[in-house]
C-alpha positions as CSV (number, residue, x, y, z in Angstrom):
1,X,-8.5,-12.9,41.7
2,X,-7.1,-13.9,38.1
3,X,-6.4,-12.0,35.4
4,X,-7.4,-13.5,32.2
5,X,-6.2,-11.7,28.7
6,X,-6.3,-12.9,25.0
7,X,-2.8,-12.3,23.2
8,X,-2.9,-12.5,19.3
9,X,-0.2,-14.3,18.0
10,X,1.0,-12.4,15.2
11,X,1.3,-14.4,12.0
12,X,5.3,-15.7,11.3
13,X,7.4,-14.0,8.2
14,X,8.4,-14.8,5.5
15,X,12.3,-14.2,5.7
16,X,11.5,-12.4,2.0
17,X,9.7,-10.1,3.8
18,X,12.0,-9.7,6.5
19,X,14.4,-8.9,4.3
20,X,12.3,-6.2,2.4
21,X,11.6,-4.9,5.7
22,X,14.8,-4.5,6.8
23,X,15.9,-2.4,3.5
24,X,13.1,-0.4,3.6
25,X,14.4,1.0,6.9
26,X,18.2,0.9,6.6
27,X,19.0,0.9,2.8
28,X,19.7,-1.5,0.5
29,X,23.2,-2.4,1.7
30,X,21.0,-4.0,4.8
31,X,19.2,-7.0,4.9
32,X,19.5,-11.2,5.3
33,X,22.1,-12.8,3.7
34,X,22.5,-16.6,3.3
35,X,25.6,-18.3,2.2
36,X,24.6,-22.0,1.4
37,X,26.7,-25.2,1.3
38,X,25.5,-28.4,-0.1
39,X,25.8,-31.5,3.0
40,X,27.1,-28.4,5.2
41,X,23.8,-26.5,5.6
42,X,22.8,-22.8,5.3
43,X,24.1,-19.8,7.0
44,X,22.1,-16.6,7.5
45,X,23.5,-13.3,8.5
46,X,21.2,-10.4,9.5
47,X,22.9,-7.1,8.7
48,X,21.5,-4.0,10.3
49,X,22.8,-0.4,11.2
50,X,23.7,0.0,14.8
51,X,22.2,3.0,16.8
52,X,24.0,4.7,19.0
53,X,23.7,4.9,22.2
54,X,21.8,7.4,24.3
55,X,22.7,8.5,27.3
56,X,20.9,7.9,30.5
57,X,18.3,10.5,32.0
């Protein structure tokens, strides 16, 4: 027997939004940085807090 299922594709984001996104959760010292060099291309860092880890159990 086959299982069929739909899966919505959600829409792509703008990295504007991303970015936004991103400060919203973990302050304004968090986000997408991009560092841009003409005939060397773009770099893009994602900053974001680390969480800890949890134990096991």
């Amino acid at each position: 027997m086959a299982i069929r299922y739909r899966r919505q594709l959600r829409q792509p984001q703008p990295p504007l939004e991303v970015h936004k996104r991103l400060q919203m959760n973990y302050g304004d010292d968090y986000g997408l940085h991009y560092k841009s060099e003409p005939g060397e291309g773009t770099h893009v860092t994602i900053k974001i807090r680390k969480v800890p880890d949890q134990p096991a159990g």
